[in-house]
N, C-alpha and C positions, 0 to 999 in steps of 0.2 A: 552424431546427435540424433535422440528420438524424436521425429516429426514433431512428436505433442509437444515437447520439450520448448517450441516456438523461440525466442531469443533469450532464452537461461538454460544452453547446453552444457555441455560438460564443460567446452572451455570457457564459459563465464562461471560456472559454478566452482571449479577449481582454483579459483584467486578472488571469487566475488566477498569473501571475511574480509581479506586485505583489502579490496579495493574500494571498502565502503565501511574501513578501519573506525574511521569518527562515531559512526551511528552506532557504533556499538560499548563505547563508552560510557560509562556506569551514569555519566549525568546526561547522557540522551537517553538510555534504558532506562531508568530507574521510577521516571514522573512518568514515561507513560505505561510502566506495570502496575506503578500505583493505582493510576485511574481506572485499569482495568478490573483488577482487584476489587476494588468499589465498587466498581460496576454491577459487576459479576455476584455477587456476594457471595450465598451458596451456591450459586450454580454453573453451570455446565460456558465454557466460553469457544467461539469459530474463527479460527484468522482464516480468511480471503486471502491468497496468495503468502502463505506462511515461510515459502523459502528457507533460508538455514538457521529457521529457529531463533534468529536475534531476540526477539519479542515472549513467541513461545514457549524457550526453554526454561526463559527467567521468573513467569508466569505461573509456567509449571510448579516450580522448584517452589511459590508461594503456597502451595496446596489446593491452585484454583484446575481444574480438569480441562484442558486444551486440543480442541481435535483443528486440524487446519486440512484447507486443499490446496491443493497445487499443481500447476501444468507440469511440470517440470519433474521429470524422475531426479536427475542429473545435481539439482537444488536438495530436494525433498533426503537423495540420497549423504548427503553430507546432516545434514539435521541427526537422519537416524543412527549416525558415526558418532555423535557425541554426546558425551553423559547424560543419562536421561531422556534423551530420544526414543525409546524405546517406550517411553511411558504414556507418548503422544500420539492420539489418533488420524493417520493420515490415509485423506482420500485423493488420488490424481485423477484431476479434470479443470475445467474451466469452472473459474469461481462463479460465474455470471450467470451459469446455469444447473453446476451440478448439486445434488441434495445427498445431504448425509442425514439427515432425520428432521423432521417436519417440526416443528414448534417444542424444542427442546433444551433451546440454547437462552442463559439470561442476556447473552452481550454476542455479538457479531463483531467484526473489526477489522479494516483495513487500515495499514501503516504505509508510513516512506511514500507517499503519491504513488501505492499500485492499482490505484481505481484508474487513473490515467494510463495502466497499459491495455485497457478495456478500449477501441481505436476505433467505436463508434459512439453515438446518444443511445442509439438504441440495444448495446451490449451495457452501457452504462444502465441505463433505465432497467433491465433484465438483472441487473447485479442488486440492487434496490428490492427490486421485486423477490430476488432469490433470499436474500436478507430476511424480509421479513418473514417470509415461508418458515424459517427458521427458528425464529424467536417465540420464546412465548409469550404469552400477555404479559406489559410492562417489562418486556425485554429492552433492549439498546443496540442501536447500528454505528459505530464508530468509526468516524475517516478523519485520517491525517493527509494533510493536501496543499500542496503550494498553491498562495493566490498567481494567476499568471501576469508574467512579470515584464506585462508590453510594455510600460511607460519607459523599460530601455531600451527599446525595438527603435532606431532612429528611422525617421520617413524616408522609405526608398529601400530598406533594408530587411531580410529577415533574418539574420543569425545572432547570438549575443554571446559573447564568451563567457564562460563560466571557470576556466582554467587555466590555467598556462606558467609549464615550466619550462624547464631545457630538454625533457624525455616526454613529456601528455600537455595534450593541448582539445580540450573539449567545450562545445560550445553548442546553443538550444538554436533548432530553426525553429522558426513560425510560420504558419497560413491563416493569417485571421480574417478570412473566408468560410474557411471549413473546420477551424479550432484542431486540425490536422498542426501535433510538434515531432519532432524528434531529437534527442541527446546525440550527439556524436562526437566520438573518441579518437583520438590521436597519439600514438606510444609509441616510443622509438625503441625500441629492442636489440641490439647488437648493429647498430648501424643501419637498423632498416624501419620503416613505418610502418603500421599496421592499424588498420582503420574498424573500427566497430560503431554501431548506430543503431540504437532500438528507437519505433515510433512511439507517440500517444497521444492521446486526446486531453489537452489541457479543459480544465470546465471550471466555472464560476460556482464561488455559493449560491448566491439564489439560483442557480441551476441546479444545483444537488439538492435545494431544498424545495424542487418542485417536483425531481424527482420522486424525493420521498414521499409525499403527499400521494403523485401516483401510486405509494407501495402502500399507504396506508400508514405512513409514520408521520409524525409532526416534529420540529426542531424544540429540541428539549435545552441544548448548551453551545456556547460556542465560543471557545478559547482562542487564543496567539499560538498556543502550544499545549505543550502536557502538563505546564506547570500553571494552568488558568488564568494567567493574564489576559486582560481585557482585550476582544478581538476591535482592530480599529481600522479605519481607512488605510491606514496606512503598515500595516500586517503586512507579511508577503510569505504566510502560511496560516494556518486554521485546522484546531481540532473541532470537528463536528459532533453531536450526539444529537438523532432521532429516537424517541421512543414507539415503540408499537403500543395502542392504548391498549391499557387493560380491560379483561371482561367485565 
């Protein structure tokens, strides 16, 4: 694995299409290219953590222009394997910080809760800030993001399972101290277990939306999902849209 590469090496990116099979299904793809598309109109669109292309290739293929970054060669290198990849502008680095052109872009975007593999406030609040750097006037910063899901955190506890069969058994911890989570994986393989665990920082909406104020953006939308439904108390995910005001 390449150090940058951080936790999406080579052996997560080698089975990460399979193991994340559902999201790539035409009716999880399909409402949030639309919105993008929208978004975007004529112009130029940035995925934050674009990995293998789920989002960007389908995008692409709309006639909208997609450059993404990403830590990860080992990710990024699968994307460029497949049809159309080639057509897509990729820079490796950390989303949080690095620039591919200054006020260029009409739409920003992160998908799949990768603002949460950002595992501080202050990497979080930098990725805001890099956003807008980005956009041009009346551009768009877009996150998709699970609301966090303490209310089944029972008192005395912090793990919650999320999975379980006869081969994977995966389950979120908590620190609601320090909004410190992590995912962790359990697969049995030929008789034997083999354990994997990425961290992150779970964050609240009104925290991203105080965020963005520090960036200079103000909350323009805020859905259930990609297909607009109304966001409610009782959500336990959230499309976002800030807009950067225009001049």
């Amino acid at each position: 694995m390449h150090e940058e590469d951080g936790y999406f090496g080579e052996d997560v990116a080698a089975t990460y299409d399979e193991s994340a099979a559902d999201m790539f299904r035409p009716d999880m793809v399909d409402p949030a290219v639309d919105v993008l598309a929208e978004l975007a109109g004529d112009g130029q669109t940035l995925e934050f953590g674009i990995g293998t292309g789920r989002i960007a290739l389908p995008l692409a293929r709309r006639g909208v222009p997609v450059h993404g970054i990403d830590v990860s060669r080992a990710m990024v290198a699968r994307l460029r394997a497949k049809p159309g990849g080639d057509a897509i502008g990729l820079t490796i680095g950390d989303f949080a910080t690095t620039r591919v052109a200054a006020g260029t872009f009409a739409v920003a975007y992160l998908v799949f809760n990768t603002i949460n593999n950002l595992t501080t406030q202050d990497a979080q609040v930098a990725c805001f800030r890099n956003a807008a750097a980005h956009l041009r006037p009346g551009g768009c910063f877009v996150i998709e993001v699970g609301v966090p899901d303490l209310r089944r955190l029972p008192p005395g506890q912090n793990a919650v399972p999320f999975h379980i069969s006869p081969t994977r058994w995966a389950f979120d911890t908590y620190d609601v101290g320090t909004q410190a989570m992590s995912s962790n994986y359990v697969t049995i393989v030929g008789g034997r277990a083999e354990y994997w665990s990425i961290p992150f920082r779970y964050v609240w909406p009104a925290e991203l939306d105080l965020m963005a104020r520090l960036a200079g953006l103000r909350l323009r939308d805020r859905w259930e999902g990609w297909t607009r439904a109304p966001f409610t108390s009782e959500s336990r995910q959230h499309v976002s849209v800030w807009e950067k005001p225009a001049e």
